[in-house]
N, C-alpha and C positions, 0 to 999 in steps of 0.2 A: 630409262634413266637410272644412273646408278646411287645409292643411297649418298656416294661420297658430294657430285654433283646437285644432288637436291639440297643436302646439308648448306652447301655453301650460296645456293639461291635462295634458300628461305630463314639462312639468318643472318644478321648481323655480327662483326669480326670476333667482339667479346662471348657472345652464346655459340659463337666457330669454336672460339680456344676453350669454354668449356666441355662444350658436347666429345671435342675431339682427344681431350687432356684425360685420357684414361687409363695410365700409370699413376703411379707412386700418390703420395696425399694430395687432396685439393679441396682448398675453401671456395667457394661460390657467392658471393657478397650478390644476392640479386633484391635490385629495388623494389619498389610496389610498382605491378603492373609490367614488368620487366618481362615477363616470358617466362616465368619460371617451372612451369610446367612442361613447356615443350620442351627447353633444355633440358630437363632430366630424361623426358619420353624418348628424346630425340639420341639420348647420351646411352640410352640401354639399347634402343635400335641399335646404335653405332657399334656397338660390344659384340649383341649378338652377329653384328655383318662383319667381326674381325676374328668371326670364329671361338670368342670363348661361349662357353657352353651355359645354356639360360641356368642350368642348377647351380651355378659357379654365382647367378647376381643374388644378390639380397637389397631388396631397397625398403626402408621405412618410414612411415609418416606417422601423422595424426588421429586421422580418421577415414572409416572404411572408407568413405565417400569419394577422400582425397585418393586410396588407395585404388579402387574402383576405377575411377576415369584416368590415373596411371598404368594400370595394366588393360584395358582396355585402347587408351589411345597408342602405346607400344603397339599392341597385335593389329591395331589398324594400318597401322604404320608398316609391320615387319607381314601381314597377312599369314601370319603362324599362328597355332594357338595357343602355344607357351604354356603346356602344362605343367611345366617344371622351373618356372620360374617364379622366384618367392618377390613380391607385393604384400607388403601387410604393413597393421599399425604396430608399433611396438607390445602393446599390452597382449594381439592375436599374436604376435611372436614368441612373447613372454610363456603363452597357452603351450604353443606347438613345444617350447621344448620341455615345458612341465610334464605335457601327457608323456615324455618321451624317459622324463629324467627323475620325477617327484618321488619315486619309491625309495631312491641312496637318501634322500632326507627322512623319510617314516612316514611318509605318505601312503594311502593306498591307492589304485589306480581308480581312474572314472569319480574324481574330485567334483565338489561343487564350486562354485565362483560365488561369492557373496556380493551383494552387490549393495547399494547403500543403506537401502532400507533394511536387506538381511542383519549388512553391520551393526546397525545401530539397536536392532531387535536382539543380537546378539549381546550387545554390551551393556543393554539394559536388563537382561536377563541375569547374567553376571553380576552386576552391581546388584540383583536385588537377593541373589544365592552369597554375598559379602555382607548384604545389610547396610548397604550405603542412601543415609537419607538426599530425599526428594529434591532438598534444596542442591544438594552437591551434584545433580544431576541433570547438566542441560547437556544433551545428547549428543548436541553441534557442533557445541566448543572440546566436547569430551571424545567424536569422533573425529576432529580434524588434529587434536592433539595426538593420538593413537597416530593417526596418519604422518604426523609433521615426525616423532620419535622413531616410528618403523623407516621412515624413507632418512632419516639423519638428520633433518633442514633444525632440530630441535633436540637436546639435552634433556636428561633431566633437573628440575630445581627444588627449590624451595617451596617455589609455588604449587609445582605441579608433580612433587611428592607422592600425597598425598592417593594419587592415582597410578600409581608403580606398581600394587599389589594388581589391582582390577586389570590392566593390561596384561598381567602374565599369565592373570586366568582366562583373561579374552584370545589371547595367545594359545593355550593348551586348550581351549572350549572349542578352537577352529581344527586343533590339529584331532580333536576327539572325535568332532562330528564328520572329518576328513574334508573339510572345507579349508579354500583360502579368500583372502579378502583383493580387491582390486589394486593397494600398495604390493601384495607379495608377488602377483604376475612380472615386476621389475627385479624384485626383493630379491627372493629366490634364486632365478633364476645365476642370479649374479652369485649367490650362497654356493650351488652346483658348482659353480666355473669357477670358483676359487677353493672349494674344499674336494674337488675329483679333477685334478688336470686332463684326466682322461677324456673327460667329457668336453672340455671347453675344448683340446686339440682336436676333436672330432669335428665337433662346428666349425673351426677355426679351419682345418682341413679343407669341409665343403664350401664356405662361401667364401670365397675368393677376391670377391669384388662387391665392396657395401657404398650405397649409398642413402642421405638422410637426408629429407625435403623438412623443410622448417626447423633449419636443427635451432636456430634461437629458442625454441619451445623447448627442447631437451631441459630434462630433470637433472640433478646432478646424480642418482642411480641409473638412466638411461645412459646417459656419456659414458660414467663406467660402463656398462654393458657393452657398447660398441668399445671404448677401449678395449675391455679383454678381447671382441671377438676379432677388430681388425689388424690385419696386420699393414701392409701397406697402401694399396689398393682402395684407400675409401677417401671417398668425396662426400661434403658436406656442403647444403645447400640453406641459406638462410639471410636473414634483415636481421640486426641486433637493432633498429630503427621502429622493427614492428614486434619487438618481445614486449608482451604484456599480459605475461601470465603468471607472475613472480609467486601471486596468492596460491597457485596448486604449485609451485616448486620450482618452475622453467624457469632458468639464469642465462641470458645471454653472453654472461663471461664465459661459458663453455668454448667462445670462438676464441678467446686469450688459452684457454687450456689445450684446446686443439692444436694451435700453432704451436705449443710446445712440445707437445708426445708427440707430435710427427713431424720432427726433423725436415725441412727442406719441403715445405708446403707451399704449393704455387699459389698464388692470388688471383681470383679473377671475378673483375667488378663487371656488374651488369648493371646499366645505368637509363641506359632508352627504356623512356615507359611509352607503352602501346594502348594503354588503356586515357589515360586523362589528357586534356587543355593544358598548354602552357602557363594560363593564370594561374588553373586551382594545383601544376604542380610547384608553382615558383611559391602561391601560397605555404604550401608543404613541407618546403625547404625552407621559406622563411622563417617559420617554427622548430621546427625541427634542429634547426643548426645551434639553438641555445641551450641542448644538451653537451653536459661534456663529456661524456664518457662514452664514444661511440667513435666507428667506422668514417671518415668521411669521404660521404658522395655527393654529389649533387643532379637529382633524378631531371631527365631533358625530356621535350615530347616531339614528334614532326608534324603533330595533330594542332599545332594553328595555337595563336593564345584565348580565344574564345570568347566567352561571356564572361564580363564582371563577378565576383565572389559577392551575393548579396545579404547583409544583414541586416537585420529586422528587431525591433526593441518592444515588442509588445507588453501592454500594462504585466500583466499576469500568464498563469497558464493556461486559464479559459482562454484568453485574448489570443495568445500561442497557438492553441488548438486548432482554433478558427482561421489562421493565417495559413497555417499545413495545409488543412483540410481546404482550403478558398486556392492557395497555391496549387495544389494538387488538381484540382477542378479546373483550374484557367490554363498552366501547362500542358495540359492532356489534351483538352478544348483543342488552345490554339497551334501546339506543335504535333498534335495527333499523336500522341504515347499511349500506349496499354500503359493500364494499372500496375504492372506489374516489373517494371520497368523506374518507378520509384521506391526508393529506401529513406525512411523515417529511423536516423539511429537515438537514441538516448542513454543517458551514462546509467541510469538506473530503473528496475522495473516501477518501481513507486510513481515515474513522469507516464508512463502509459495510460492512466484511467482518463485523463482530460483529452486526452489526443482521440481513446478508440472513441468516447461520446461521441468526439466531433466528428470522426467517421461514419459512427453509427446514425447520428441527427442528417449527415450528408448526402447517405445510400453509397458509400464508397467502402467496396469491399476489401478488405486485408487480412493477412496473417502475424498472427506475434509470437515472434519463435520464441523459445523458452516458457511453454506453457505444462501440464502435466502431458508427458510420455503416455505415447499409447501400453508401453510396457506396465506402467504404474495404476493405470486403474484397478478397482480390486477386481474385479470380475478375471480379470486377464491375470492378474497377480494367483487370485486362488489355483485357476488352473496350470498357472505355470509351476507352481508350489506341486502339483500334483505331479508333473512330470519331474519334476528335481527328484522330490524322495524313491521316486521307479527307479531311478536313475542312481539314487547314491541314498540308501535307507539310512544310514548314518546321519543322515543333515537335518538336526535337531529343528532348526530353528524353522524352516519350511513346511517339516512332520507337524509341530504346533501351530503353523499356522492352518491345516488344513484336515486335524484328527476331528473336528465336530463340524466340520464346513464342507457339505453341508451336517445338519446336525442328525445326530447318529448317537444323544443321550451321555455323552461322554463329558461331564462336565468339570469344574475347578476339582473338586475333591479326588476326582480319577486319576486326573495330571497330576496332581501334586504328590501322592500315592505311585505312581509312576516314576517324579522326578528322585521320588526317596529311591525305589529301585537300581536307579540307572547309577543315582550319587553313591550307593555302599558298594556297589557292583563297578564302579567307576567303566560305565560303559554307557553305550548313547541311549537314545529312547527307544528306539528299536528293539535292540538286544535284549531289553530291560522287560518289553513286551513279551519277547520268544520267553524270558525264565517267567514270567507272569502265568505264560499259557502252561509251561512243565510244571508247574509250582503245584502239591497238593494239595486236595481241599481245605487239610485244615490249618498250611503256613501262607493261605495266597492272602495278597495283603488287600485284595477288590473281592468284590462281590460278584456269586456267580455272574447276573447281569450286567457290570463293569467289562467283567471277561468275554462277554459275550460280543458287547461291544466294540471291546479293541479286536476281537477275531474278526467281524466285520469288516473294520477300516483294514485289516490287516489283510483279508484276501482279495479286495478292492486292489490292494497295491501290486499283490502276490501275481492278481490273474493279468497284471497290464503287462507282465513282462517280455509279452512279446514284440512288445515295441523299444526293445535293445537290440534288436537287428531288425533285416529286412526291409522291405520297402511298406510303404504303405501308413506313412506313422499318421499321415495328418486324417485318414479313416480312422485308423486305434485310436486318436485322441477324441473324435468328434462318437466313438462307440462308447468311452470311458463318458465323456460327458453325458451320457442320456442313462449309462448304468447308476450313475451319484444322483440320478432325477435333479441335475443344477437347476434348469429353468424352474421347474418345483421351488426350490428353494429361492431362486427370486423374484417368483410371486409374492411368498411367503414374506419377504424382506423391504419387498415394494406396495404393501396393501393396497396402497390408495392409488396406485399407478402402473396398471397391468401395461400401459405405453412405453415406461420407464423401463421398467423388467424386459420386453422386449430390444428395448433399444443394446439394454447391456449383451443380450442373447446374441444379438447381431454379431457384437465386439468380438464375441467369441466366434463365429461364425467367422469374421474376418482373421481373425486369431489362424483357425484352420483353413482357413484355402491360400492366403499368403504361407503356410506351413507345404500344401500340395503345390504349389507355386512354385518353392526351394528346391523340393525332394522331385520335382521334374526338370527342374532346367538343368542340362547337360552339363554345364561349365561345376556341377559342386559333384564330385564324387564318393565321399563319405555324408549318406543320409540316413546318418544314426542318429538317436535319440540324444546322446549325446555331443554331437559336432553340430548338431541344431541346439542344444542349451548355450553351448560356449557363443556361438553365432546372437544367439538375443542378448546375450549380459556382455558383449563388445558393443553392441547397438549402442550408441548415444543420440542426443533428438537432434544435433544436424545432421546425422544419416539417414533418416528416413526416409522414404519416398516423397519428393517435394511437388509431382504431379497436383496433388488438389492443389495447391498454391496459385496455379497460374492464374494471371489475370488478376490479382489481389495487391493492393500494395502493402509494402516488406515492413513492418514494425517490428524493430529489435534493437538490442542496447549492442553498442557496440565492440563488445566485445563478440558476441554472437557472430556479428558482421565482418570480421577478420578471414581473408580468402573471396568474398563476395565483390562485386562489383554493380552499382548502377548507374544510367542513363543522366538520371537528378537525385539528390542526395539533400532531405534536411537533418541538418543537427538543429535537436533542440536541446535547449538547458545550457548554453554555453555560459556559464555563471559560474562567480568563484561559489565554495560548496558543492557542486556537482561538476568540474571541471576546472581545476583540479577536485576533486573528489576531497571533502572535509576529512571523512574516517582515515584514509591513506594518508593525506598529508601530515594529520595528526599521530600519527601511528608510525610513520615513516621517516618523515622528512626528507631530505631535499630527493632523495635515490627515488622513493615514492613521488615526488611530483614531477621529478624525471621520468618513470614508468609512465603517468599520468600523461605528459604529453606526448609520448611514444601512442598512445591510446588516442589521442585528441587528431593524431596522425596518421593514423591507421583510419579515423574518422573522414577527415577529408579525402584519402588517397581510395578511400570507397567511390568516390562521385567522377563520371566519365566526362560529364559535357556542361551540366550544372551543378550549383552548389550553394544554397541558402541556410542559413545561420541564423536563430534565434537568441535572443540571450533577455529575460524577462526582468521589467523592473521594481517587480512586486513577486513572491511566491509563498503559496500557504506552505510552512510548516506547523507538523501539529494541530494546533488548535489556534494557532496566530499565523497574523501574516506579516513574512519579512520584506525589508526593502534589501534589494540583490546588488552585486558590483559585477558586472561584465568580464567573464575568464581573463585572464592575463594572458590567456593563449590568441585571444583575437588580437591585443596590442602586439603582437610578435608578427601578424600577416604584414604584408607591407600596404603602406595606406593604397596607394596607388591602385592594389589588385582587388579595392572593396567598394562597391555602392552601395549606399544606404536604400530598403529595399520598407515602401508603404506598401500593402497589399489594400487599404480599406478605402483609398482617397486618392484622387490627384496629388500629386505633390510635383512643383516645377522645380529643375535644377540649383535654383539658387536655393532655394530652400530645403532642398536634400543636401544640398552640401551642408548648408548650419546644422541640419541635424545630425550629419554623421560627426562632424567637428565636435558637437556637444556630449556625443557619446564618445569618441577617441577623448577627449577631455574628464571625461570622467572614470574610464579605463587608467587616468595616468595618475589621477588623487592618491594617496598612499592609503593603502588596507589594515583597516582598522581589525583585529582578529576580536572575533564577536565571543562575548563574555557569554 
């Protein structure tokens, strides 16, 4: 069968006109649950079967994961292996053309990536070589400022003054130690393609043909970016219905700016959802349609109208928990569902401790995404520190984390004797080391034994270097860890718990054979030391491996749950305060409680065949408990698509109806904004 003939069997008219609309510009308006994947998989199949050449596409997304099952479902699809065809997220894109292009800025080659906790180590190092007190110092606010100023979403002011000097040493402490931060992967690379036309007409040359999955996500430095590189030739695929990422940067009015740089942009609405019940999507549209500032669609399903939308008024969150967890247990029971097959979303992590109890009191296994990264434990941290500075000795901040770890005698007074070094010599720690070692006996500013010291850590690093090439890195790394005697040290670290110690020993153990893992499977051709660092600090925790997962049900806030789909879906917490969300609304207003239920949307449009709803009428905050009003986003469903849902009790029809009555009645009282 010919690809043209499959095309037109396996989709429907709208995912025809886009898969096959592969001239001049194209917006892609696809709903939740629309296809949106296949359309694109189906859209680069279609290119490569028209003869343009796989080096010619560039397609970008979010995350590897997404990135991942995109180029994988293509070469299913086309049975080639497409080694020339770029799949990537933007930020790995950002990488590819930095290794290619960072030296016309002052960069040196084989950079490090800072990643957040690097960041923040860095700018608290900074502030304290400025002498900025402790108070003026919350990391958070002072790292996403940094962030909001470098990417533009932010000015300087009055306010935030103050912190003008500290940024531009954080600035030059990044270009010192030959590191960049997670903002310059975008930053940058846009710096290049505007100050070397050279370079931007080179990319612009090669990739011929761009396209962007989720562009509602796009940042307003990533648009730019695809602005300079496309020329006509690019399609953009997205919901401005499901942008709800405004807090790291994503602006859905990028679909207003697209429409305008590219001239004569065809439309094409995707509206059949394949995934939900015509209840829970008329639900979805019922809400959804009291935004004004949006695309409109209205999402259809041929999947039947289904089960009722059920909501639930439990006293409190104890009460809550027990409805999930009692839900959960009778669903499974009676419709026979694996665990894993339910999604428990919530608007914030803080609703999670009553929920897991009641899992954990139940024997009902789950996972709660958004927990610490297996990247962030320290065991995995230290040793990953050791391979950054092999890798780029320059990367101060990595070097301190790992010149006395394990400990090697080298203490506060060493370092700081050190950092005097590095500061008049205005060079990194490293360097500062080499003049330490040349230095004569009687102008070295350490103590024989100091020197001795840093000789130590220093050939530690010197003898690993063979793991800048060649194969074999995750033996070198697993040789390096027994020459530092780590497990030694955490015994040392773990007195009371030689179980503990082992357990972290493991982590590294796993650390190294997912390492032998990489550097064997065929599909990655550069298994350097380096294209393995870039690979972990692009990792983010919904790319991991989601194997252990199975068979668990899904606890995660909803935002986490964007792209996922399940079988039964609860939202808890449907309360004004956590839905709309107090801090946004208050911070925001009305644009923010629009994002909000963009969010409350993406909520429901998770759930395939059920869909139960809490909203509590009592919830601790603090150290009190509040009485709650019912989101304004359930007054928006239509009454019709909702039963009032008891889990604890009989309850007969006429009496379910009073109760939901009593609750739509109390959804419609005017909201008192709490003092």
């Amino acid at each position: 069968m010919s690809l043209e003939t499959d095309l037109k069997d396996r989709l429907n008219p709208e995912q025809y006109r886009a898969v096959t609309a592969i001239e001049g510009p194209v917006l892609i308006i696809a709903g939740a649950g629309s296809g949106k994947t296949r359309v694109i998989t189906y859209r680069i199949a279609n290119m490569l079967d028209k003869g343009i050449p796989q080096s010619q596409i560039l397609a970008l997304t979010f995350t590897n994961k997404a990135a991942k099952e995109m180029e994988d479902r293509v070469k299913e699809l086309t049975g080639k292996k497409l080694q020339n065809l770029t799949v990537s997220t933007f930020h790995a894109f950002g990488v590819r053309i930095l290794r290619q292009e960072i030296c016309r800025l002052g960069w040196r080659e084989h950079f490090s990536i800072y990643d957040e906790t690097d960041k923040k180590a860095l700018i608290k190092e900074t502030a304290r070589e400025l002498q900025f007190s402790a108070d003026a110092m919350d990391l958070y606010k002072v790292s996403a400022l940094f962030s909001d100023i470098k990417t533009g979403r932010k000015g300087w002011n009055s306010q935030s003054d103050m912190y003008r000097q500290l940024y531009e040493e954080y600035q030059a402490g990044l270009k010192l130690y030959n590191a960049v931060d997670f903002d310059d992967l975008i930053t940058l690379p846009i710096r290049i393609f505007m100050e070397h036309p050279d370079a931007l007409a080179s990319y612009k040359n090669h990739f011929r043909y761009i396209m962007v999955d989720e562009f509602q996500d796009t940042s307003h430095q990533q648009y730019e970016l695809l602005r300079l590189l496309a020329d006509r030739n690019v399609a953009v695929v997205g919901d401005d219905d499901q942008s709800i990422y405004s807090w790291r940067g994503a602006d859905y009015q990028n679909i207003i700016s697209f429409e305008k740089d590219f001239p004569g942009v065809q439309e094409i609405r995707l509206e059949q959802n394949y995934r939900s019940t015509g209840t829970i999507l008329a639900a979805a549209n019922g809400v959804i349609k009291h935004n004004s500032n949006r695309k409109d669609k209205e999402l259809w399903s041929g999947n039947g109208s289904g089960k009722p939308i059920e909501v639930y008024a439990p006293e409190n969150e104890a009460a809550e928990a027990s409805f999930i967890a009692e839900g959960i247990l009778g669903i499974s029971a009676e419709e026979k569902r694996s665990y894993d097959e339910f999604g428990v979303l919530i608007r914030a992590n803080t609703q999670s401790r009553a929920i897991e109890e009641a899992f954990l009191e139940n024997n009902i296994p789950y996972t709660m995404s958004g927990g610490t990264s297996f990247f962030e434990r320290k065991e995995i941290k230290d040793i990953i520190s050791y391979l950054r500075v092999i890798a780029n000795h320059d990367d101060d901040i990595n070097l301190l984390r790992i010149i006395n770890t394990p400990r090697r005698g080298i203490g506060r007074a060493a370092i700081e004797s050190l950092n005097s070094v590095a500061g008049t010599l205005g060079v990194s720690l490293w360097e500062a080391m080499q003049a330490v070692f040349s230095a004569q006996p009687e102008e070295c500013p350490v103590s024989e034994k100091t020197k001795a010291d840093f000789l130590s850590f220093a050939s530690v690093i010197e003898n690993a270097k063979g793991m800048l090439s060649g194969k074999g890195l995750g033996k070198k790394v697993r040789a390096l860890v027994e020459e530092i005697n780590y497990f030694d040290y955490l015994i040392g670290e773990n007195p009371k718990s030689e179980k503990a110690a082992r357990f972290k020993y493991m982590n590294i153990e796993s650390l190294i054979k997912s390492m032998e893992q990489w550097e064997n499977n065929p599909n990655y051709e550069d298994t350097s030391l380096y294209a393995y660092l870039n690979r972990i600090t692009l990792l983010s925790r919904d790319d991991m491996d989601d194997e252990q997962d199975k068979g668990k049900v899904n606890l995660m806030t909803v935002h986490a749950s964007k792209g996922l789909e399940f079988p039964v879906v609860f939202i808890a917490g449907a309360e004004e305060g956590l839905m709309p969300h107090a801090h946004a609304v208050e911070e925001g207003g009305d644009a923010a409680v629009e994002e909000e239920r963009r969010l409350f949307y993406v909520a429901v449009t998770r759930a395939r065949d059920r869909l139960l709803i809490s909203s509590c009428l009592h919830r601790r905050r603090m150290n009190t408990t509040a009485e709650c009003q019912p989101s304004r986003f359930l007054d928006e469903i239509p009454p019709n698509l909702v039963e009032y849902h008891e889990p604890s009790k009989e309850v007969n029809a006429e009496a379910a109806h009073e109760l939901l009555q009593n609750m739509l009645k109390n959804m419609a009282k005017p909201r008192v904004p709490k003092m």
